[in-house]
C-alpha positions in Angstrom: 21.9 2.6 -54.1 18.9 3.3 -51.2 20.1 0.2 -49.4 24.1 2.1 -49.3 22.4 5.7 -48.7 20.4 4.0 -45.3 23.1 2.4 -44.2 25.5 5.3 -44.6 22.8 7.6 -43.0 22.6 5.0 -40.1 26.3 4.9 -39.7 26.7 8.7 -39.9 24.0 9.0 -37.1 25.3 6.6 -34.7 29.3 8.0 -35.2 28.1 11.3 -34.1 26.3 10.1 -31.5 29.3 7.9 -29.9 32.1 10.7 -30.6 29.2 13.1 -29.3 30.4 15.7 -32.0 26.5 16.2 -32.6 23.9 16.0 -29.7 22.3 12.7 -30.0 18.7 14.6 -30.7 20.2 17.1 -33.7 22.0 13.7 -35.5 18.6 11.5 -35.0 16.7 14.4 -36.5 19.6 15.0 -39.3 19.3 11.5 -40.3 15.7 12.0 -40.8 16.1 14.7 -42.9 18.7 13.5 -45.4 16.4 10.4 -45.5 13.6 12.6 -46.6 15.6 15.0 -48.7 16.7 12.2 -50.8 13.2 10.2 -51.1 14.2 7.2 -49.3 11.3 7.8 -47.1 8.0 10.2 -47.3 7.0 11.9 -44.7 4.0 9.2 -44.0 6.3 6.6 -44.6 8.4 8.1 -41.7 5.7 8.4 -39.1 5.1 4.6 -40.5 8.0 3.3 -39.1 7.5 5.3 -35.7 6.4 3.5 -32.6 4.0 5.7 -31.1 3.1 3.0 -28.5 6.8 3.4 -26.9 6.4 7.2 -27.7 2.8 7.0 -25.6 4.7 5.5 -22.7 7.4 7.7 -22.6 5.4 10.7 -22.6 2.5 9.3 -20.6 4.9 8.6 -17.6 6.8 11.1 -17.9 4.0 13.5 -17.5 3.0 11.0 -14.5 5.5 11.1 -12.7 6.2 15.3 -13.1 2.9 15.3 -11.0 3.9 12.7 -8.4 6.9 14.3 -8.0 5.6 17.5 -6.5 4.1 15.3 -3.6 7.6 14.4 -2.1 6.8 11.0 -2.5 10.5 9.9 -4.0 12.1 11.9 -1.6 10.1 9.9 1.1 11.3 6.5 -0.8 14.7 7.9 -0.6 15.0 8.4 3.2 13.3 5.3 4.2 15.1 3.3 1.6 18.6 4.5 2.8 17.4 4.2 6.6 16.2 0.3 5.6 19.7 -0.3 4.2 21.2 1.7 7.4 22.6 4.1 5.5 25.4 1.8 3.3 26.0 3.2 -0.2 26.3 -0.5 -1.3 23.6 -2.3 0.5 21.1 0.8 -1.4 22.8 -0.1 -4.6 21.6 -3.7 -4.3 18.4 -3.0 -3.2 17.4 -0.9 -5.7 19.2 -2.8 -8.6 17.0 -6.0 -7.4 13.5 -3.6 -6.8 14.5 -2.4 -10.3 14.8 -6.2 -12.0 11.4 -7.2 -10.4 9.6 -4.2 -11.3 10.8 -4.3 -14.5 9.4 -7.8 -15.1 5.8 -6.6 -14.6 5.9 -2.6 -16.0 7.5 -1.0 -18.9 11.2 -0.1 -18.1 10.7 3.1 -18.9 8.4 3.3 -16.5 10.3 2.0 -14.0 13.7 4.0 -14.4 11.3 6.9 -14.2 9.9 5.6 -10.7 13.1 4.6 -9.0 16.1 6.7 -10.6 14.8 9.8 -9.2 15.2 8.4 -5.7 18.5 7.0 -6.2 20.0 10.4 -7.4 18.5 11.9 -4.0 19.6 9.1 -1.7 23.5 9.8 -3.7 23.1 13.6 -3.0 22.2 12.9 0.9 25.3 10.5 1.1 27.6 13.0 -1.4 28.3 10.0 -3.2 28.6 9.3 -7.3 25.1 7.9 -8.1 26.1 6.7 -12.0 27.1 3.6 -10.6 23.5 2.8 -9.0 22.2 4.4 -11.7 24.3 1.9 -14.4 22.7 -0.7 -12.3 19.2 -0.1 -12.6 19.9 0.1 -16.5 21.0 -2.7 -16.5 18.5 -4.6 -14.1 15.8 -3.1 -15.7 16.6 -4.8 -19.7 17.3 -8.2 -17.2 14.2 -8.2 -15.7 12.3 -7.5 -18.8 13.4 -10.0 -20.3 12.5 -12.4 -17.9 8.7 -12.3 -19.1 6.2 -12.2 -21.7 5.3 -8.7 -20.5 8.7 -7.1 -19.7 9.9 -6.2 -22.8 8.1 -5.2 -26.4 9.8 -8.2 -28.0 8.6 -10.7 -25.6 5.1 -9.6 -26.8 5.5 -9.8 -30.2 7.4 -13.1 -29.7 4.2 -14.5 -27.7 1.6 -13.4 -29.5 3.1 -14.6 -33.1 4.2 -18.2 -31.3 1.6 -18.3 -29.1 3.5 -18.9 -25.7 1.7 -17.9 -22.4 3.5 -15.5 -19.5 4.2 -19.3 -17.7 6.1 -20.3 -20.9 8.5 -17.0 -20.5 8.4 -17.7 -16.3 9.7 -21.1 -17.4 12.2 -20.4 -20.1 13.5 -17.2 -19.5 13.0 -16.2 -16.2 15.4 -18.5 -14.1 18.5 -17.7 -16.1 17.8 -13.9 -15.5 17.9 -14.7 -12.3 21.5 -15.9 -12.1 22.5 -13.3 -14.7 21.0 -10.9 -12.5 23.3 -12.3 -9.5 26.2 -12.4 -11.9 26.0 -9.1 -12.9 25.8 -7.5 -9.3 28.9 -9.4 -7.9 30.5 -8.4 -11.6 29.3 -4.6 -10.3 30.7 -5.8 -6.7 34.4 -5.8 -8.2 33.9 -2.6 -10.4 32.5 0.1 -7.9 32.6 -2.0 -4.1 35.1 0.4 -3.3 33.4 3.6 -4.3 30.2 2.8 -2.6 30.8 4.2 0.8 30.0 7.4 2.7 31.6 9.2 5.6 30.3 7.8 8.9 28.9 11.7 9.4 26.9 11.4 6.1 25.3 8.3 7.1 24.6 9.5 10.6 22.7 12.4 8.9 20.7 10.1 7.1 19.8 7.9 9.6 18.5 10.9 11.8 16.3 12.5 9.0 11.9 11.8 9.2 11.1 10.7 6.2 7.9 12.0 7.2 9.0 15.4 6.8 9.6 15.0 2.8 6.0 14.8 2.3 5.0 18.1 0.9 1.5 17.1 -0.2 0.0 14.3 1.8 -3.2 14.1 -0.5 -1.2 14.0 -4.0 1.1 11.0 -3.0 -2.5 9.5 -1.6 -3.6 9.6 -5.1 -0.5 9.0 -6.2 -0.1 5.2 -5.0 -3.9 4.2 -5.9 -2.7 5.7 -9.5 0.9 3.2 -9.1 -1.3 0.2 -8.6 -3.7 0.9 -10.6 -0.7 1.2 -13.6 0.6 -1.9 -12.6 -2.4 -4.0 -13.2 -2.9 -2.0 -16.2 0.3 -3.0 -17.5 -0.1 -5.9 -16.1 -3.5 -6.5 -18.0 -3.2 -4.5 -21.4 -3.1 -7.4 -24.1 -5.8 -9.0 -22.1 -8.1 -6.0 -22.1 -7.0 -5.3 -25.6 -5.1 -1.9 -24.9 -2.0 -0.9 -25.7 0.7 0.0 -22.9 0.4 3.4 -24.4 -3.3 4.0 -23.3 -2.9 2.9 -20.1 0.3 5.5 -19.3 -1.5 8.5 -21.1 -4.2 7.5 -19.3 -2.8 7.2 -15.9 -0.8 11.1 -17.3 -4.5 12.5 -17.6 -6.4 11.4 -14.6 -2.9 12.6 -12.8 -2.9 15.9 -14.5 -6.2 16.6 -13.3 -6.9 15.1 -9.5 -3.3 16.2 -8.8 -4.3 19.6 -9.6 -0.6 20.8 -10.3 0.7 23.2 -12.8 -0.1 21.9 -15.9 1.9 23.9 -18.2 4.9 23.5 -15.8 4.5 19.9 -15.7 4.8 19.9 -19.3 7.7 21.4 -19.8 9.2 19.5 -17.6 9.2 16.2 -20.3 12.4 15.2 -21.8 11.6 16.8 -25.1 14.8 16.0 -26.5 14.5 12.4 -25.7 11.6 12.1 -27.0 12.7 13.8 -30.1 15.4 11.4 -29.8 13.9 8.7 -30.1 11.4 9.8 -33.2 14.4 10.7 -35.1 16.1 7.1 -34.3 12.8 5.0 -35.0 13.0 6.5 -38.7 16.8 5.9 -39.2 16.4 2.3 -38.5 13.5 2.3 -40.5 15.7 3.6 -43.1 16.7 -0.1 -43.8 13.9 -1.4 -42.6 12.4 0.0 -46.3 15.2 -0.9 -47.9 15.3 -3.8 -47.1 18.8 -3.9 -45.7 17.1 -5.5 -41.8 15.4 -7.7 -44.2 18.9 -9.0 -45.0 20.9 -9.4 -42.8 18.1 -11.8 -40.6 17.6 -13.8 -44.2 21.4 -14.2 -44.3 21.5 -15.2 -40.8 19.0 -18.0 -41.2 20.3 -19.3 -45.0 24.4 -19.2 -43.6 23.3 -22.2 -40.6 20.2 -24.1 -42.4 20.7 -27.9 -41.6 22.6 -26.8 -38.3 20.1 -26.8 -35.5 22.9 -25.8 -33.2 24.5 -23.2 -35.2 21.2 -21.2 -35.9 20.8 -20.8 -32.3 23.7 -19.4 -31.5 23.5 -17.1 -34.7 20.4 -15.9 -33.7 21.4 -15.7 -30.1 24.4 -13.5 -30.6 23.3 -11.0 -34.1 20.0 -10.5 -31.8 22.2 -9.3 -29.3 25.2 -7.8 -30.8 21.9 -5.4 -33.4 20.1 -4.9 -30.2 22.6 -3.0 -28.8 22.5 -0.4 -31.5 19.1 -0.7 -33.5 16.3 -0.5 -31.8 15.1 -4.3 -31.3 11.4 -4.0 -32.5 11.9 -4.4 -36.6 14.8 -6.6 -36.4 12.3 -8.9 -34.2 9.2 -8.1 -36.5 11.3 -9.0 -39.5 13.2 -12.0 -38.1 9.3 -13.6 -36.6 8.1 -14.1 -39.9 11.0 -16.1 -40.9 11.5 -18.5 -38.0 7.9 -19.6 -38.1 8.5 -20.1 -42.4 11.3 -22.4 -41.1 8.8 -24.2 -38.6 6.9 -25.1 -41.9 9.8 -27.3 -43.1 9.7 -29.3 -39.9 12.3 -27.8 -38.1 11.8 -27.3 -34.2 11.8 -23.6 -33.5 10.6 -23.5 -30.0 14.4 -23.0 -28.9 14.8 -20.1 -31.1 12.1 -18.3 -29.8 14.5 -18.2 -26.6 17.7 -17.3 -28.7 15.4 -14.2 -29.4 13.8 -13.1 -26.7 17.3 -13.3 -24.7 19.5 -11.4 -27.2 17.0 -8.6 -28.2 16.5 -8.2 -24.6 19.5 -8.5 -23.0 21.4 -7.0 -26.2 19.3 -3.7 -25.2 22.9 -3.6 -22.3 24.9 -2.8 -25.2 25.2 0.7 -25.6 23.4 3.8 -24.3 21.2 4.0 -27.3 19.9 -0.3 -26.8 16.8 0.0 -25.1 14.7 2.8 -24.4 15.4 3.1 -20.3 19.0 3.6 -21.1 18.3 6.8 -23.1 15.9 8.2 -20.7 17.9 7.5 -17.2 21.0 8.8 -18.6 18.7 11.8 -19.9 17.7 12.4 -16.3 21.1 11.8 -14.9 22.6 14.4 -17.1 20.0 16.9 -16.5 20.6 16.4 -12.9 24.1 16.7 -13.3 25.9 13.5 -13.7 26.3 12.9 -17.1 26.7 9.4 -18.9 28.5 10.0 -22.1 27.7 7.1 -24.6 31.6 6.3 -24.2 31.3 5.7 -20.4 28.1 3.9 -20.5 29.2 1.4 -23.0 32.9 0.8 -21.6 30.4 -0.4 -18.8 27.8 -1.6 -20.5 29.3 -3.9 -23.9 30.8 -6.1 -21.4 27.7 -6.6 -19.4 26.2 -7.9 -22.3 28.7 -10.1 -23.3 28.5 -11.6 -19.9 25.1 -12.0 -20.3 25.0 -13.2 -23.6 27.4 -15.8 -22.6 25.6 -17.2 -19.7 22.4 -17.1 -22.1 24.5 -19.5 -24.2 25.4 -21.9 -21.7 22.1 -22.2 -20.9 20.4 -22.5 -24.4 23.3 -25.4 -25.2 22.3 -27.6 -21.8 18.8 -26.7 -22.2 17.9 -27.2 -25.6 21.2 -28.5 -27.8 
């Protein structure tokens, strides 16, 4: 009866969110409730299935990048960026989907849509253009790019530390096909939005005679502000190795910030996504709703038992449910609970080096689904809609599904010359 509650809780949750009947933050937080009301889950049980490490990062850089803000530094990004790409709506659009995927690969994605979205609503607002379609883009460069290596997505890392496979292993296996979905995906968005990318010849004029120069409101804050961007990437570049979560290093990076940029502390604050970040709490205990229940537990087992014997058919099993779940749970138990169970297979002699692939690439990728697969999603369609451009879960996904499928797809190919 707990297994049917969760998963009628779960389905509940996710119906309000896609109709968007219910903010997204009041049905997370209902779910949580009924789940407690009827003793599916105590409260320490709840916090249990919480990932405060993603929750760190969120906050961390949000609180980073509240400070950095004040220095003008995005708005100096922006100009230049847009002068670099002589003003063309499209030429910006590549050039940031690309600086997105490669960033991505090395930082959290969070991190990254928190960086570079910013500057892509302002460089849209100079040209009086629609930035959701650059914005879509980054989304979806930033899941690519993660899952190109060991350290670009939370799954990756699990995946490498339980399997033991090195950052060259992911470079090797994973990378080049993100690569060429990467190049698929932006002649896909090419087709979809070409037309709409333009700007009156005025508009661009404008932009082409602005000084970037003169965005800088506070040359000593962006100072600090770049040693503090480098220093975060070879934090998160260097966490597992130092034996720190990603976590530390963003609240970290939010607390030396918070003091040398000597900013408004309180105001900073409030400027956090709250609701995202309540978001996301309430969503972490849904799923682990049926992560106690058992009911993840279940459907990886029934995976695996439905293609034992079939090498081939496993693959693309766990390819495509990895994918398919990713886009609406959040990938982290489903991976935890389906690690366990590959490496009891690699007991009975089977080769599951190819399955650690399958994996990685439909967690990851899967993450393109819908607006609530992968943590940048929520948070850059959070800033969009604060800023005024909203992306309703409806208009992401009509958008976004088939970019994963595409994906997926090409991630099949691959795994069937590669490794079949």
């Amino acid at each position: 009866m707990q297994e049917i509650i969760s998963i009628i809780i779960f389905a509940v949750v996710i119906v309000a969110i896609m109709t968007e009947k219910v903010h997204r933050t009041a049905a997370a937080l209902a779910g949580t409730a009924a789940l407690l009301l009827l003793h599916i889950l105590t409260v320490d049980e709840a916090f249990d299935y919480v990932d405060f490490n993603t929750i760190g990062v969120l906050v961390g850089m949000m609180l980073f990048v509240g400070v950095v803000r004040q220095s003008g530094m995005f708005e100096y990004a922006s100009v230049k960026a847009a002068k670099l790409a002589k003003g063309d709506p499209w030429r910006i659009l590549v050039a940031f989907t690309v600086l997105t995927a490669v960033l991505s690969a090395f930082l959290d994605n969070v991190t990254t849509v928190l960086l570079v979205g910013p500057m892509s609503i302002t460089i849209a607002q100079m040209l009086e253009i629609d930035p959701i379609p650059i914005l879509l883009c980054q989304i979806f460069a930033s899941n690519i790019g993660g899952t190109a290596t060991l350290i670009g997505d939370p799954p990756n890392i699990m995946i490498g530390s339980k399997a033991g496979l090195t950052f060259m292993d992911f470079i090797n296996n994973t990378g080049g096909i993100c690569c060429v979905i990467l190049a698929v995906m932006i002649v896909g968005m090419k087709f979809l939005y070409g037309k709409k990318m333009s700007a009156s010849p005025d508009k661009i004029k404008e932009v082409m005679q602005l000084d970037e120069k003169k965005q800088i409101r506070d040359a000593a804050l962006m100072k600090k502000a770049l040693v503090m961007i480098v220093l975060i990437v070879v934090g998160f570049v260097l966490h597992s190795q130092l034996g720190y979560e990603s976590s530390v290093v963003a609240l970290t990076a939010a607390a030396v910030m918070l003091i040398i940029g000597r900013q408004d502390v309180e105001q900073v604050v409030a400027e956090v996504e709250w609701p995202t970040i309540l978001f996301f709490i309430g969503l972490f205990i849904v799923v682990g709703g049926m992560v106690k229940t058992g009911v993840i537990k279940q459907l990886a087992m029934l995976m695996i038992e439905a293609t034992t014997g079939h090498p081939v058919a496993t693959m693309m099993i766990l390819l495509w449910a990895s994918a398919i779940l990713s886009s609406f749970l959040d990938n982290i138990p489903f991976v935890a609970t389906l690690i366990p169970l590959v490496i009891a297979m690699g007991s009975d002699g089977i080769d599951i080096a190819p399955l650690w692939w399958c994996i990685s690439l439909g967690a990851c990728l899967g993450g393109n689904g819908t607006q609530i697969g992968a943590s940048a999603n929520v948070v850059l369609s959070s800033i969009a809609t604060r800023k005024g451009y909203p992306i309703s879960f409806a208009k992401y996904t009509k958008v976004g599904f088939p970019v994963m499928l595409v994906s997926v797809a090409i991630s099949m190919v691959y795994i069937l010359i590669r490794y079949a």
